[in-house]
C-alpha positions in Angstrom: -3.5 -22.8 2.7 -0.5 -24.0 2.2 2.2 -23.6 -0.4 5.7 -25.3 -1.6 7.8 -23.2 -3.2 11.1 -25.3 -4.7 14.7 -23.4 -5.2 14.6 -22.0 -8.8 17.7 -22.2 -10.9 16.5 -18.7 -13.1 13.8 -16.3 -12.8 12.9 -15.0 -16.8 10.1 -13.6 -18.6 7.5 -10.9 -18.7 4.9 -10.2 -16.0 1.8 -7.8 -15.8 0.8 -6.8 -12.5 -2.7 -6.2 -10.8 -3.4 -2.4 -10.9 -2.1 -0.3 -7.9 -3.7 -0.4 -4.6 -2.9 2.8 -3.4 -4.0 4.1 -7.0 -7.5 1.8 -6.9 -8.8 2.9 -3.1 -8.6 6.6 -4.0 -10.1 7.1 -7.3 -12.9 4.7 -5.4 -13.5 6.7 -3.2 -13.2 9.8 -5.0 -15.6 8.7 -8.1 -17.9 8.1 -5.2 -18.4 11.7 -4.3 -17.6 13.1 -8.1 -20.5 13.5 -10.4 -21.1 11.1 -12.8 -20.1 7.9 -13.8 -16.2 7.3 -13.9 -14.6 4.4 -15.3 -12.0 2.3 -13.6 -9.6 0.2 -15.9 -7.0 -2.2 -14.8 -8.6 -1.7 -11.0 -6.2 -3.5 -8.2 -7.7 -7.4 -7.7 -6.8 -7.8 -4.4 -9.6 -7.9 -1.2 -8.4 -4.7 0.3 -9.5 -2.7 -2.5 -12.7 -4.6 -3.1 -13.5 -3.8 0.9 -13.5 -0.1 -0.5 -16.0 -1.4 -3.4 -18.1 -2.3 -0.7 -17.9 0.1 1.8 -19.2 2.8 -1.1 -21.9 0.6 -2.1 -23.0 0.2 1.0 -23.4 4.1 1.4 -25.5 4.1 -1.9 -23.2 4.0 -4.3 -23.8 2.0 -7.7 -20.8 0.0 -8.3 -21.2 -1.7 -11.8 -18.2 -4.4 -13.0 -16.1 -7.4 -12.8 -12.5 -8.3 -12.6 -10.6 -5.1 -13.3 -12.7 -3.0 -14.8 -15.6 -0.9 -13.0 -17.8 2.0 -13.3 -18.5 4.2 -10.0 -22.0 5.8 -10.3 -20.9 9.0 -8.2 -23.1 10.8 -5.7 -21.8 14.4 -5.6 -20.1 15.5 -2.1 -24.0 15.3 -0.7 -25.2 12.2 -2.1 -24.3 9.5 -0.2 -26.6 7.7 2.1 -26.3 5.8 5.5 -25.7 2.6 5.1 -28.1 -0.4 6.3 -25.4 -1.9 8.7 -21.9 -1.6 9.5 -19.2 -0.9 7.1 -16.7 -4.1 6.8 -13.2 -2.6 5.7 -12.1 -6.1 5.7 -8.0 -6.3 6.6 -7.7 -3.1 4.9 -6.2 -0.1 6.9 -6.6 2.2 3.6 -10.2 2.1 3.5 -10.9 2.1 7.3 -8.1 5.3 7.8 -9.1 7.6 4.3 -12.8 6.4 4.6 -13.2 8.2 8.1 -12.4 11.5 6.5 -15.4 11.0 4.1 -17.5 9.5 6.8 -16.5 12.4 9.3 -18.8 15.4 7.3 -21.8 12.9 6.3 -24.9 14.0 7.9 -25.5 10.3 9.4 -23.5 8.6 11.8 -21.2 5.4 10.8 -19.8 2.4 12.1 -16.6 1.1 10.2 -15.0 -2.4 11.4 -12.9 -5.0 10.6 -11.3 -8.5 10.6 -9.2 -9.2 13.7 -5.6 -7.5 12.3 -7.3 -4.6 11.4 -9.2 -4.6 14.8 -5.6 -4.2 16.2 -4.5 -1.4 14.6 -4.4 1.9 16.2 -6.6 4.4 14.5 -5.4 7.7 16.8 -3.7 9.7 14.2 -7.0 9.9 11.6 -9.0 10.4 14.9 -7.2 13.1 16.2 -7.2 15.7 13.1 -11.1 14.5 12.0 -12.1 15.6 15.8 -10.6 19.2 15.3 -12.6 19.4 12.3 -16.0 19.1 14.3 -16.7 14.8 13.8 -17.8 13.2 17.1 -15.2 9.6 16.7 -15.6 6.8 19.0 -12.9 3.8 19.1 -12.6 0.9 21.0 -10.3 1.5 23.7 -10.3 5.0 22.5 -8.0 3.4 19.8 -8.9 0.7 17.7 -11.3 -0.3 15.6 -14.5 -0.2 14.9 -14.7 3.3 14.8 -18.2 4.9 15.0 -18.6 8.3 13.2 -20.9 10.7 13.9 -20.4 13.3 10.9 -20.9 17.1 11.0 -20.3 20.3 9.0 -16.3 20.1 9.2 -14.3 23.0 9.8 -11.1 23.3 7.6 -7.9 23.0 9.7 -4.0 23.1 8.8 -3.2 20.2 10.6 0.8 19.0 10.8 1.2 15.4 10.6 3.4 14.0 13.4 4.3 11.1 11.4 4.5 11.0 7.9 1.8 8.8 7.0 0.0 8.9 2.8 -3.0 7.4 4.7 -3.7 10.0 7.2 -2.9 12.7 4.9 -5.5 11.4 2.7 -7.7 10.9 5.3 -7.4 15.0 6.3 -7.5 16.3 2.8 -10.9 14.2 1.8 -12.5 15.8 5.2 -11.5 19.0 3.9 -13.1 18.5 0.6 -16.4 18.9 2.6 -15.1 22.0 4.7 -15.8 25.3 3.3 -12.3 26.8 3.0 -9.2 25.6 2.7 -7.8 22.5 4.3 -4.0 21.8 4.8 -1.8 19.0 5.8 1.9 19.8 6.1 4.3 16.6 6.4 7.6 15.7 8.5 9.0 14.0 5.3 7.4 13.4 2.1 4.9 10.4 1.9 3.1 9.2 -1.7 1.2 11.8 -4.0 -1.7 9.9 -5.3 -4.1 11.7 -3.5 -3.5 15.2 -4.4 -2.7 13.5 -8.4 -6.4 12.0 -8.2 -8.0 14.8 -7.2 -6.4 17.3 -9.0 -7.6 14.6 -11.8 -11.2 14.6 -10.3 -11.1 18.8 -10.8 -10.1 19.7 -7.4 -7.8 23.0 -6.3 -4.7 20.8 -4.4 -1.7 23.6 -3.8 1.8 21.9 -2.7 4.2 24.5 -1.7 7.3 22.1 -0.1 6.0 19.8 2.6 2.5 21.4 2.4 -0.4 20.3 0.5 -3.8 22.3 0.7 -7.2 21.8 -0.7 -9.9 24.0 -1.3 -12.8 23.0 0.1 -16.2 22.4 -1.7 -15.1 21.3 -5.6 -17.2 20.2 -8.0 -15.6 16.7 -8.8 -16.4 15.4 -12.4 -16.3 12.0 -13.1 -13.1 10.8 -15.5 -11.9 7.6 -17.4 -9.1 6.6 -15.2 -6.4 3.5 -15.8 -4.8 2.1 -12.8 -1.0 1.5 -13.0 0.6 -1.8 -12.0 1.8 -1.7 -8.5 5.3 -1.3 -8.0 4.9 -2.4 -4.4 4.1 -5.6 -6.0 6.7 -5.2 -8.7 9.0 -5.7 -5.5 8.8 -9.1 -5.0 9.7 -10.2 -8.7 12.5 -7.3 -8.9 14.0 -9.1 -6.0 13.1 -12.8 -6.9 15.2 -11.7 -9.9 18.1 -9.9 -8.4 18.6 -12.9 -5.7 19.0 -15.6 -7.9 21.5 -16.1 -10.5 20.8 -16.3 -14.4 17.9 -14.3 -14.2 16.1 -11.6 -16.3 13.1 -10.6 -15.7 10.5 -7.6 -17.7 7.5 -5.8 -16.0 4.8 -4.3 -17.8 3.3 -0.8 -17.2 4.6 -0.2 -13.7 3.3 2.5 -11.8 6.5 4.5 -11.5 5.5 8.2 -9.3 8.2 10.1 -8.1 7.2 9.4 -4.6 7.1 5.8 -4.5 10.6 5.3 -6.9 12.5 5.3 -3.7 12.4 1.7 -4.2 14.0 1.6 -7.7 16.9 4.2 -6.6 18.2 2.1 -3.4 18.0 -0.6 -5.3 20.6 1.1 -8.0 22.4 2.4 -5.3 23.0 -1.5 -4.1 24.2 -2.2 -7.2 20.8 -3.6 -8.6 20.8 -3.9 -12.9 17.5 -2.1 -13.5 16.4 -0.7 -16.8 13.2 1.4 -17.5 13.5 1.6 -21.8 9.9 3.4 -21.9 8.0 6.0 -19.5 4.7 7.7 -20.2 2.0 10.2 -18.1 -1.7 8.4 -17.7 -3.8 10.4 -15.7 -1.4 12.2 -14.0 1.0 9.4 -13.0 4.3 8.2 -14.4 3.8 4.7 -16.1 6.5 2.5 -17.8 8.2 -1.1 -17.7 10.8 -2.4 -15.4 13.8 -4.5 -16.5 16.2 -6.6 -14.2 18.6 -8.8 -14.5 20.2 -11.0 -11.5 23.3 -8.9 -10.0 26.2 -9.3 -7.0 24.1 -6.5 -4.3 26.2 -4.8 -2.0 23.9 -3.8 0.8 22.6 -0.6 2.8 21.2 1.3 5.1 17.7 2.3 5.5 16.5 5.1 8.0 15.2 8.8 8.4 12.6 9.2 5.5 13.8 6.7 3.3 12.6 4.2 5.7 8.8 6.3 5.3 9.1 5.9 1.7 10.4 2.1 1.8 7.9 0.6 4.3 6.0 -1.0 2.6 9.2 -3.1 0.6 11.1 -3.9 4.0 10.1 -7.3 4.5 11.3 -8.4 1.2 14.3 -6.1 0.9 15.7 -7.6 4.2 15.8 -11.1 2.0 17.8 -9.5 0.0 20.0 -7.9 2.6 20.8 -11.4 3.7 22.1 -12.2 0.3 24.1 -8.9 -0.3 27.7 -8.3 0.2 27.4 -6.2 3.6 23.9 -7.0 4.8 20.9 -4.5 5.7 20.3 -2.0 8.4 17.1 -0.7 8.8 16.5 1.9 11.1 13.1 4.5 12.2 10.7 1.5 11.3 8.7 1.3 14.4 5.8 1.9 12.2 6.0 -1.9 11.1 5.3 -3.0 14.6 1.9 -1.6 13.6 0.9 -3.4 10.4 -0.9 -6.1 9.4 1.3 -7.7 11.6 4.5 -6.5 13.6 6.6 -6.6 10.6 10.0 -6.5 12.2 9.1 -9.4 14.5 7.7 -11.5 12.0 10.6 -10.8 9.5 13.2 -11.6 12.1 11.1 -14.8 13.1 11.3 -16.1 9.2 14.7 -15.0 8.6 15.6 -17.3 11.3 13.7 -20.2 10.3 15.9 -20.1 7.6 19.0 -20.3 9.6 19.8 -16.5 8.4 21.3 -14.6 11.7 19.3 -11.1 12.4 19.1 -8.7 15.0 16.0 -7.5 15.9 16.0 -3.8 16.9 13.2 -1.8 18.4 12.6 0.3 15.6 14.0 -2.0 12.8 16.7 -4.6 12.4 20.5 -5.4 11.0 20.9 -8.5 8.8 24.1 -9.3 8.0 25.1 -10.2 4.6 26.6 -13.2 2.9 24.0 -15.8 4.4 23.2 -19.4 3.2 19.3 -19.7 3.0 17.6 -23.2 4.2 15.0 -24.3 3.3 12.2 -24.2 5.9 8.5 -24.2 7.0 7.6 -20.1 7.1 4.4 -18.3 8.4 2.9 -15.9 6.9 1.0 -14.8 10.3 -2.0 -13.8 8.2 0.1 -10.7 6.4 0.0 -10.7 2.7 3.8 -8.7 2.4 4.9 -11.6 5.1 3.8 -14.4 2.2 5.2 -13.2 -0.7 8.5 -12.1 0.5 9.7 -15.5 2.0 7.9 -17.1 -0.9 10.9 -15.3 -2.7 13.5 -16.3 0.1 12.1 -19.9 -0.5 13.7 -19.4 -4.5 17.6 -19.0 -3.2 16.9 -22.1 -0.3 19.1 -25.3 -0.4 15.5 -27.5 -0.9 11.8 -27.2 -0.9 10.3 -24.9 1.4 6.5 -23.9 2.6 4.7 -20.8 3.1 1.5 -21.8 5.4 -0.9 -19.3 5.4 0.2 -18.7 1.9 -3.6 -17.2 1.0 -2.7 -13.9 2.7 -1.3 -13.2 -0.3 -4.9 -12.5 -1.9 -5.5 -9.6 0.2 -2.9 -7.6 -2.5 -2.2 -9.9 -5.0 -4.7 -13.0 -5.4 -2.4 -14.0 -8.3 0.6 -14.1 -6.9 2.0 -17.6 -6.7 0.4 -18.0 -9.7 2.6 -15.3 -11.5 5.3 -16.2 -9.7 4.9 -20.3 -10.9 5.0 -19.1 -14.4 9.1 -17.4 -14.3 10.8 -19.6 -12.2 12.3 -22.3 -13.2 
C-alpha cells in the first residue's frame, strides 16, 4: 500500500488512541493463566496484540470479543493445553519473547514462529535464563525463530539481565510464576513496569527493591476488569506531528502516562516542547491522563546511557524532530535498534536522506544536525510499523506531496493511523 501524505499548514484537535500494546499483551497473557473470566476494555487494535489473542486460544484458551473489548476465559497456571499446530506470533517480538516464559513450564512441548522480520530476530537473551530454569529451547541457528519449547517443572533463578530489556524481564518473571519459590530479575537500568503493575493487579507477590524485581512463585491469579490506557508510544507521533509544524495544538485523550515510559514527555520539556497534562488519574494500577501540545521552536539533545533504553521505541520519530530543532539530535547506545523490526538506525538514516536531511549514521545510533529543510520524497517503510508513521510525520513539514509505500505496516500498532492522522491536519 501506498500512501500520500501532503505538507499540512496546522495540526489541531483531539485524538483517542488505541489502547496500549505493552499494556494489552500482558494482561493477555496473564488472564490466560488467572482464574476466571477477566475483562479487557479499550484492548490495543493492532495485529501484534491480536497474535497474542491467538497464540492463547490456540493453547485452549476461550477468547470471547470484538474490536476493543474482550473477555479471557482463564485456565489457572495448569490449565492450558497443547495446541493443534504451531503458534504464529505474527511480527510481534512481545508475544514470541514473554510467551516462551509461559511455554517454558507447560507439560507439552511448543513450537512458536513467525513472519519473516520476526524470523530475524535474535531470541538468545529469553533462551538463555528459561534454559537455567530447566526448559529444553531449540532455535534456528541456535538463535532465531521458531523456537521449539519443551516445558518442564522450572526452577526459580535470580537471573541479571545483561541488557535492559521490559521483554525479557517479562519473559523471566512469568517462568517464575510456575517455579516454586522465588524468582528474580535484577536490571542494568530501569526498563517499563507493566508487568510487575499487572500482576500485582492479577494478585501476585512482585517485590521491587531498586533495580530488583522478584516474584513468588505459585499465586493464585484472580481474574479482574481491566481498562487498557492509550499508548503513549503512539501518542508520539501526533505529539511531534504537532510540535514540528507551526500553528498547531493538538489534545490526547486518556494517555497511558507510567513513570517508566514518561521519559518521553520529560526530554521532550527538556527540548523546549509546550506540553500540558490538566488531569491525571490511577486505573488499575497505572497512571492515566490527557496530553496537550502546542507547536514550539525545539532546541535539540542528546540521547544515550539509559535514556536511550527508555526512549527506543520513539527514536525514529524523535530524530525527525532533531532535524527540525535548533541543534539537531545525538543518539547514542542504540545498537538495540539494529535488532527490530527492522535495523532502525539504518532505515532512519536511509529516509532522512531521501528527504535531503544530512545524518550520520553511527554504529550504535546516529547525529542529525539541526536546522534542516525537509523535501518531499518517496519513503519506505521497509515493512516496520514505527518506520511508517514517523516519516508519515516528516512528510507534514516537506516542501510538497510525499509517499510512504509500504504504508500498511502501520496496522501492526496502529491500524488507524493515517486515518487519525487525516482528521488534524490541515
Amino acid at each position: 500500500m501506498r500512501q500520500t501524505i501532503s505538507p499540512a499548514s496546522a495540526v489541531r484537535g483531539e485524538v483517542s488512541l488505541p489502547g496500549d500494546k505493552s499494556i494489552s499483551h500482558r494482561y493477555a497473557m496473564i488472564a490466560a493463566v488467572a482464574e476466571g473470566q477477566t475483562r479487557i476494555h479499550n484492548y490495543s487494535t493492532g495485529a501484534d496484540c491480536h497474535s497474542t489473542l491467538g497464540c492463547v486460544r490456540a493453547l485452549g484458551v476461550a477468547v470471547a470479543g470484538a474490536g476493543t473489548e474482550f473477555t479471557i476465559g482463564g485456565r489457572g497456571l495448569d490449565g492450558l493445553r497443547a495446541a493443534a499446530g504451531d503458534l504464529d506470533a505474527g511480527n510481534s517480538g512481545s508475544t514470541i519473547r514473554m510467551l516462551s516464559g509461559i511455554l517454558a513450564a507447560q507439560p507439552f512441548g511448543a513450537r512458536i514462529f513467525g513472519d519473516e522480520s520476526l524470523s530475524r530476530r535474535p531470541m538468545q537473551r529469553v533462551i538463555q535464563p528459561l534454559e537455567a530454569m530447566g526448559a529444553r529451547i531449540r532455535a534456528r541457528d541456535g538463535r532465531f525463530p521458531p523456537l521449539e519449547i519443551h516445558g518442564a517443572a522450572l526452577r526459580p533463578i535470580d537471573y541479571v539481565l545483561p541488557v535492559a530489556s521490559a521483554q525479557v524481564k517479562t519473559c523471566v518473571l512469568f517462568a517464575g510464576l510456575f517455579a516454586a519459590g522465588r524468582t528474580s530479575v535484577t536490571e542494568p537500568a530501569r526498563s517499563r513496569d507493566h508487568t510487575e503493575i499487572a500482576l500485582r493487579e492479577f494478585g501476585a507477590e512482585v517485590a521491587a527493591q531498586g533495580r530488583k524485581i522478584t516474584v513468588e512463585g505459585r499465586p493464585r491469579l484472580e481474574a479482574r476488569e481491566l481498562f487498557v490506557p492509550s499508548d503513549l508510544s503512539s501518542a508520539a507521533f501526533f505529539l511531534a506531528a504537532a510540535l514540528l509544524v507551526p500553528g498547531s495544538q493538538v489534545v490526547i485523550r486518556g494517555v497511558g502516562l507510567n513513570p517508566t515510559r514518561s521519559a518521553l514527555l520529560d526530554f521532550l520539556t527538556g527540548m523546549g516542547a509546550g506540553i500540558r497534562i490538566p488531569d491525571l488519574e490511577t486505573r488499575n494500577g497505572e497512571l492515566v491522563g490527557d496530553i496537550a501540545v502546542e507547536y514550539s521552536a525545539l532546541r535539540g539533545g542528546t540521547i544515550s546511557g539509559g535514556l536511550t533504553a527508555a526512549l527506543i521505541d520513539e527514536i525514529p520519530v524523535l530524530a525527525v524532530l532533531g532535524a527540525a530543532s535548533e541543534e539537531g539530535l545525538t543518539v547514542r547506545d542504540a545498537a538495540e535498534l539494529r535488532v527490530k523490526e527492522t535495523d532502525r538506525i539504518r532505515t532512519v538514516i536511509e529516509n532522512l536522506r531521501r528527504m535531503g536531511v544530512a545524518a550520520e549514521e553511527l554504529p550504535d545510533g546516529m547525529v542529525i544536525p539541526g536546522r534542516q529543510k525537509f523535501r518531499a520524497a518517496e519513503f519506505d517503510s521497509f515493512g516496520d510499523h514505527r518506520i511508517a508513521m514517523a516519516f508519515a510525520v516528516a512528510a507534514l513539514r516537506a516542501d510538497g506531496p510525499s509517499a510512504v509505500s509500504g504504508a500498511e505496516a502501520a496496522s501492526v500498532s496502529f491500524p488507524e493511523f493515517w486515518r487519525t492522522l487525516g482528521a488534524i491536519t490541515s
